[in-house]
C-alpha positions in Angstrom: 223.3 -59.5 27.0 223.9 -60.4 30.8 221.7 -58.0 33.2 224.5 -57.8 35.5 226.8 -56.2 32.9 224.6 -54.2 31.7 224.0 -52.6 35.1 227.7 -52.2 34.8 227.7 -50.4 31.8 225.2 -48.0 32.8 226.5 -47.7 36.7 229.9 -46.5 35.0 228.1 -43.8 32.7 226.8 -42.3 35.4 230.0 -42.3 37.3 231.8 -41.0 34.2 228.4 -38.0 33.9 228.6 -37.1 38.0 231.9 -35.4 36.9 230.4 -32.5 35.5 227.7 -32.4 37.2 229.9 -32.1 40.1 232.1 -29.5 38.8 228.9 -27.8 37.5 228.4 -27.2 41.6 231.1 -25.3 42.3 232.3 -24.1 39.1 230.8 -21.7 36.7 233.3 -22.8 33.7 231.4 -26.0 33.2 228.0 -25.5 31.8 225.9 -28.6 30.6 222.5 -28.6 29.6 220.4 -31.6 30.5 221.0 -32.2 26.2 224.4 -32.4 27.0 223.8 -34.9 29.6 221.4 -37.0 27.1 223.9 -36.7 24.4 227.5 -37.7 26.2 225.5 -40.6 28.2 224.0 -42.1 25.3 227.5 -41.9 23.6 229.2 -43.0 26.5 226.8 -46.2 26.8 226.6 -47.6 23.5 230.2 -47.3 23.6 230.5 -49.5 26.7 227.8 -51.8 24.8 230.2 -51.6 21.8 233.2 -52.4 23.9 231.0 -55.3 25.6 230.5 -57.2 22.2 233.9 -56.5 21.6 235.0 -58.1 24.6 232.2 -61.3 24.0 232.8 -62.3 20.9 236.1 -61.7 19.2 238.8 -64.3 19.4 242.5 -63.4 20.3 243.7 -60.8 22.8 245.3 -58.4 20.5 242.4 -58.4 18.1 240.4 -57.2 21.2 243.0 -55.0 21.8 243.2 -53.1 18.8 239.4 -53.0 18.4 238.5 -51.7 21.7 241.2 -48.2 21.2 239.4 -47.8 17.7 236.1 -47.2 19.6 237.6 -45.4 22.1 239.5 -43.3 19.6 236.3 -43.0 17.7 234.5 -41.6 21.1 237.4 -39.2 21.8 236.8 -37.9 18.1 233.0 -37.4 18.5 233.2 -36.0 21.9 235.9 -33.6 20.5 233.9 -32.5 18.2 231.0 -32.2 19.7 232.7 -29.8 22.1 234.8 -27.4 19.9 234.5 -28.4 16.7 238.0 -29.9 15.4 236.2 -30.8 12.0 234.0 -27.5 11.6 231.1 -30.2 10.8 227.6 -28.2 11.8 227.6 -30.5 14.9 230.4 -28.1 16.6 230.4 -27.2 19.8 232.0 -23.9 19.0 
């Protein structure tokens, strides 16, 4: 994998991860732990790795299309649940 997008990947995690710890500043409704952290950056970065090989290797402009909403679907679902616990799995955030 090229260094430089890597960087990118990870540059846009922690981007996407200074949002709560920003609102974590001034706001007492948002309360991460530093698990919480660990947990939605890893998430978020292999997704952006997923998304990468997605983008590198299949043919076709749809194909990469349709691909790269399943894994973002797929994130949305875990981080979902995660949080509150749509499928009562005993991963729930709730």
């Amino acid at each position: 994998m090229n260094s430089k997008r890597l960087f990118l990947i990870f540059t846009i995690v922690l981007i996407i991860l200074l949002i709560p710890f920003m609102t974590m500043q001034f706001n007492n409704e948002v309360s991460w732990s530093i698990i919480d952290f660990i947990l939605a950056g890893s998430l978020l970065f292999v997704t952006g790795i997923i998304i990468n090989h997605i983008l590198t290797k299949i043919k076709g402009s749809r194909p990469k299309l349709l691909l790269i909403l399943v894994a973002i679907f797929l994130i949305f679902l875990v981080f979902m649940e995660l949080g509150v616990g749509i499928f009562n799995t005993p991963f729930a955030g709730n």
